[in-house]
N, C-alpha and C positions, 0 to 999 in steps of 0.2 A: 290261677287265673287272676289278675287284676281286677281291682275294684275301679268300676266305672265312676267319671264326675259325681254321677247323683249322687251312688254311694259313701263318696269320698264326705260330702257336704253334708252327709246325713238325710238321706228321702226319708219320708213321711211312712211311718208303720201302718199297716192294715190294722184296721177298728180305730181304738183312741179317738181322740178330739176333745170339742165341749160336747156338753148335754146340751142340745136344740131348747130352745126358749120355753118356760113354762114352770111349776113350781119345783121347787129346789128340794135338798132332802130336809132340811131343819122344817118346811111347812107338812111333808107328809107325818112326818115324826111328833109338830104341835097335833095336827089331825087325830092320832094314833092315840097319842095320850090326853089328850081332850076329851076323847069317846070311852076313854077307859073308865072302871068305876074306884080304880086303886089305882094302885104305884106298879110298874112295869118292870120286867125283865128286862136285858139289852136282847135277847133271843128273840123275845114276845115283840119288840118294840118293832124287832128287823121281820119278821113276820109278818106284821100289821101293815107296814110297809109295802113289802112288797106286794102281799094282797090288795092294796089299797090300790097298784096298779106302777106305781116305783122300778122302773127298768135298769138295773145292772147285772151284768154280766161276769161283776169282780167275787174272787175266789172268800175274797174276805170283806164280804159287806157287810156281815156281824161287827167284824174290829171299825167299819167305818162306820156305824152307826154309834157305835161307842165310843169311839172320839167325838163324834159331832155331841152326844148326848154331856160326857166330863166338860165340853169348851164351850156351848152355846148356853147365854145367860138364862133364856127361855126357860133349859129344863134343870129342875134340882131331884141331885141324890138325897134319897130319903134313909135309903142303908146300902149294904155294899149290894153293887149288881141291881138297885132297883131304882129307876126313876119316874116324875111324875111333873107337871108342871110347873111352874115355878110360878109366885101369888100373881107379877104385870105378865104371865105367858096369856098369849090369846086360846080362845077355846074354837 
């Protein structure tokens, strides 16, 4: 069967997009580790997270919590796998 125009041009996937306006993941993650009394898991961190009310739906929002956590100046590793705020992170 032929692929129609739309197809051909590429139409738009069911779900995907942006995240509708409001806090991003780097601010629930200062949140998360603001309120902690240590240094955090990446596990614990994506936990907190979501609990805190954080909507995705991706298979691996562990591994995206953990890049945001290695590349945003906010948080520092304290040892492997544990992070914590970093001295200018806000609380």
């Amino acid at each position: 069967m032929p692929k129609t125009k739309a197809a051909k041009k590429g139409a738009k996937r069911a779900g995907g997009g942006r995240r509708p306006a409001g806090e991003d993941l780097a601010s629930y993650i200062t949140s998360a580790l603001g309120s902690a009394r240590s240094a955090l898991g990446i596990s614990d961190v994506a936990s907190a997270v979501k609990k805190a009310g954080y909507q995705s739906s991706s298979p691996a929002f562990t591994r995206i919590v953990a890049i945001r956590l290695s590349t945003d100046k906010r948080f520092k590793r304290v040892e492997r796998g544990m992070y914590t705020l970093a001295k200018g992170g806000k609380k």
